[in-house]
C-alpha positions, -999 to 999 in steps of 0.1 A, spaced: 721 -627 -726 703 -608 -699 682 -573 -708 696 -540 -693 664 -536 -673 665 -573 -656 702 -564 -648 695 -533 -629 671 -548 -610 698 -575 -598 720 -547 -592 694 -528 -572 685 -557 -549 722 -565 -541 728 -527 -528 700 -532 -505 717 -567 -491 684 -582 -501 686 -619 -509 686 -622 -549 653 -648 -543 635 -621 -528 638 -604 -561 618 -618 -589 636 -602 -618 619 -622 -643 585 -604 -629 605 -570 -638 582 -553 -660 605 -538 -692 610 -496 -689 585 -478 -709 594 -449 -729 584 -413 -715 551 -404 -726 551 -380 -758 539 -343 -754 534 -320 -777 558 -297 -788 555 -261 -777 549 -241 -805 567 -208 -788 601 -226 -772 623 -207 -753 620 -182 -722 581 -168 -719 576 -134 -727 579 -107 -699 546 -105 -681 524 -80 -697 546 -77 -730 525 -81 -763 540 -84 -796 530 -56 -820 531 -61 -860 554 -41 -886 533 -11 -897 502 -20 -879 501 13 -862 510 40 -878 531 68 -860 515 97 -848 536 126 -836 522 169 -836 560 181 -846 548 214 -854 524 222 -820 546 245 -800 555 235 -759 537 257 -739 561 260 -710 564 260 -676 560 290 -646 589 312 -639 604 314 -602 593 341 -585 609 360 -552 586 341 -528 603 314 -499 598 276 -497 567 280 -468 550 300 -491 551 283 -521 546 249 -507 529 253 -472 511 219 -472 543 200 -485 562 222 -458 540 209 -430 538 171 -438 576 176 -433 590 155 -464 584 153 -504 569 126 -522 581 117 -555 575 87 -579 606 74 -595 620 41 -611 629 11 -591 655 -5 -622 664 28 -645 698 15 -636 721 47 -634 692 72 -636 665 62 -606 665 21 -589 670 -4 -559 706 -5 -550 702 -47 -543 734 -41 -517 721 -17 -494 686 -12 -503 687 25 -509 671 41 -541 699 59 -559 706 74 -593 709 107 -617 673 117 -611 670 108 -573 701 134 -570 678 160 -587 648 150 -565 670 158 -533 682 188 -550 650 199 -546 643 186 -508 671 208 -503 661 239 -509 628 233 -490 635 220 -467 670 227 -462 675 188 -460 684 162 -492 670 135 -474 638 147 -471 618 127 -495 601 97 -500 604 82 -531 578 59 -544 582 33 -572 559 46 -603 553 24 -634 557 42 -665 522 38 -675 511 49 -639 533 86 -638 496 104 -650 477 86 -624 495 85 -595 501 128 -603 459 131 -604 454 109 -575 477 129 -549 498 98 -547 529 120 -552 538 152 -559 554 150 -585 569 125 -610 609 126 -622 611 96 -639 624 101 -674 592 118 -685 598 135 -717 583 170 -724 559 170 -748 526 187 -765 506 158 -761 519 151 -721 513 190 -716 475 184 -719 481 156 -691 504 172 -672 525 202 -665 565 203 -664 587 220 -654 619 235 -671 641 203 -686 667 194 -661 682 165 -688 688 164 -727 687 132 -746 690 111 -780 672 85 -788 692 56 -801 692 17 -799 712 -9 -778 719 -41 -798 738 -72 -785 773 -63 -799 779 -95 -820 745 -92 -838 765 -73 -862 738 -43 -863 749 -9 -870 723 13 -874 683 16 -873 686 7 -909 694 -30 -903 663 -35 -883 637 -49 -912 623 -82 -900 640 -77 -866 620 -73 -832 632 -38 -817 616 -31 -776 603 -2 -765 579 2 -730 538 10 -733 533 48 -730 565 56 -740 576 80 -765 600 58 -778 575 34 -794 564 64 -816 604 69 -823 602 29 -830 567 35 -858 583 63 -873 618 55 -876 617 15 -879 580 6 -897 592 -29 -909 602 -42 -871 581 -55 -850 576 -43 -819 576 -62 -783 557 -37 -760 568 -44 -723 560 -27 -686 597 -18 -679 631 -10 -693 646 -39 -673 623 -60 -693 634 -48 -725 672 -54 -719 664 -91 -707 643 -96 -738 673 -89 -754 697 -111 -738 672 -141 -745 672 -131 -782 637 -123 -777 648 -92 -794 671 -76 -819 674 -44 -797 662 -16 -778 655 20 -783 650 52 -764 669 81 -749 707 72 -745 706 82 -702 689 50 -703 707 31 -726 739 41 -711 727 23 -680 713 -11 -693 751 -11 -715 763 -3 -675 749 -38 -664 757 -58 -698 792 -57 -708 782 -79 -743 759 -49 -754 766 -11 -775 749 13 -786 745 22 -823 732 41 -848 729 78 -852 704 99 -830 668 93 -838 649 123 -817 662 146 -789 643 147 -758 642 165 -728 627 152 -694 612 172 -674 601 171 -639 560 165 -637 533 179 -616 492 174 -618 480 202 -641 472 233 -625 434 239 -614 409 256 -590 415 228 -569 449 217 -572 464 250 -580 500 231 -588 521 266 -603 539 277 -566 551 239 -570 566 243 -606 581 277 -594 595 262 -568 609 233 -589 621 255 -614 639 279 -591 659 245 -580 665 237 -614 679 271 -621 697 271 -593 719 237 -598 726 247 -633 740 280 -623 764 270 -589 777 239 -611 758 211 -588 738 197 -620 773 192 -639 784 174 -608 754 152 -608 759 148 -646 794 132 -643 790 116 -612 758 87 -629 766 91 -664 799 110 -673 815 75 -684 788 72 -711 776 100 -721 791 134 -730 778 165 -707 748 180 -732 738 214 -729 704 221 -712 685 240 -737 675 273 -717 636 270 -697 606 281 -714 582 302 -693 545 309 -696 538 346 -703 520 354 -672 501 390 -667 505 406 -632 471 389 -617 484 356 -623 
């Protein structure tokens, strides 16, 4: 009886039209097994680049729930050239966004164009500068990087999903909230999960520098936590089962259940958040408050004539209900200010 290997040989000397004597099959040497490797001891889909695992419980939350906001600066009567003369003669605004916030600030793949919620809002305020939307140029902004790119003069401001807060107001200063959130969690939809309770021994995402992961320590000390760089990482952790689900402000949840059909979100609200738009902190050298009265008067301003509703259930009306804008906070300012 001949051996398999001898008889593929034959085989693979007659579909060359070779004479068979030209083939010594007997001087075939046998097929050797593949060479064994070692097993990886992680299988699956790596990790998104720059994501590290945090422990259950092995930082505790830390949260100042009693320090007050201090607010922002009040719109006065002045005109665009006056408030923002520099920003008036470069001729456009610069504002750091998202590039994959699907629904609220990304990429449209199709036509290249950056779109979303919060780029309507940016415009919004182009407008009443400079009397044209389109006026603005939109650069992409990690979430770790909002604070940096404000202090370095990159941009002038941030809107991005930044969440007003004590602790960001000694980085930063906001403006009046122009959204209201809840924080709650996106879960595949057959993993059965209901609620934040179910999430002991699970994995749960949340993106470095974000006030979700304090949401995450507070709400969910038992889960682990996989630390990414973006939003878009989180939700493709979760569709590799990397992880058991996702939480932060329902604006962005809505739009990561937008792009994955298999996906819902659960549970009751965590936290209430409001973004607000961000500037560099006012100084002698970068007095910033003509900027946040200017933003603040445009923020007033959509709310009042009905364009901020329109915005609202134009990107996220199909997911979300319209909240109400709790009203601005304003610094107490003496007349020399």
């Amino acid at each position: 009886m001949r051996r398999p290997h001898a008889t593929l040989a034959v085989l693979a000397c007659l579909s060359l039209a070779l004479p068979l004597a030209a083939c010594d099959v007997r001087s075939t040497p046998p097929l050797e097994a593949p060479a064994e490797h070692a097993l990886d001891s992680r299988p699956g889909p790596p990790l998104p680049e720059g994501a590290k695992i945090e422990k259950a419980g092995s930082t505790p939350p830390h949260r100042a729930k009693d320090e007050e906001l201090k607010g922002s600066y009040r719109p006065d009567d002045k005109k665009a050239k006056d408030r923002v003369p520099d920003i008036m003669k470069r001729g456009r605004l610069i504002v750091g966004v998202d590039r994959s916030n699907n629904l609220m600030s990304y990429r449209d793949a199709a036509t290249g164009d950056v779109r979303g919620f919060e780029v309507d809002i940016a415009r919004e305020i182009a407008r009443d500068i400079f009397g044209d939307p389109n006026k603005v140029d939109f650069r992409f902004v990690e979430s770790s990087e909002r604070v940096d790119a404000l202090n370095a003069g990159t941009v002038d401001m941030i809107v991005r999903t930044m969440t007003i807060s004590p602790e960001r107001e000694r980085e930063v200063a906001f403006s009046i909230p122009y959204m209201s959130t809840e924080t709650r969690m996106l879960v595949l939809t057959s993993s059965g999960m209901k609620s934040i309770e179910d999430t002991a021994g699970k994995t749960l995402c949340g993106v470095g520098g974000s006030t979700a992961l304090e949401t995450i320590r507070a709400h969910a000390p038992k889960a682990d936590i996989l630390v990414t760089r973006s939003w878009g990482d989180c939700l493709m952790a979760l569709q590799l089962n990397q992880v058991d689900g996702i939480v932060v402000d329902d604006a962005l949840l809505s739009g990561m259940a937008a792009q994955d059909s298999y996906t819902s979100i659960v549970g009751e609200p965590l936290e209430t958040e409001n973004y607000g738009v961000a500037v560099r902190r006012p100084s002698k050298q970068h007095d910033t408050r003509p900027l946040l009265r200017q933003v603040n008067s445009t923020l007033e301003r959509i709310r009042r004539d009905g364009t901020w509703s329109t915005i609202f259930n134009e990107w996220l009306g199909t997911y979300l209900e319209e909240p109400t804008l709790p009203a601005g906070k304003y610094i107490e300012e003496d007349a020399k200010s």
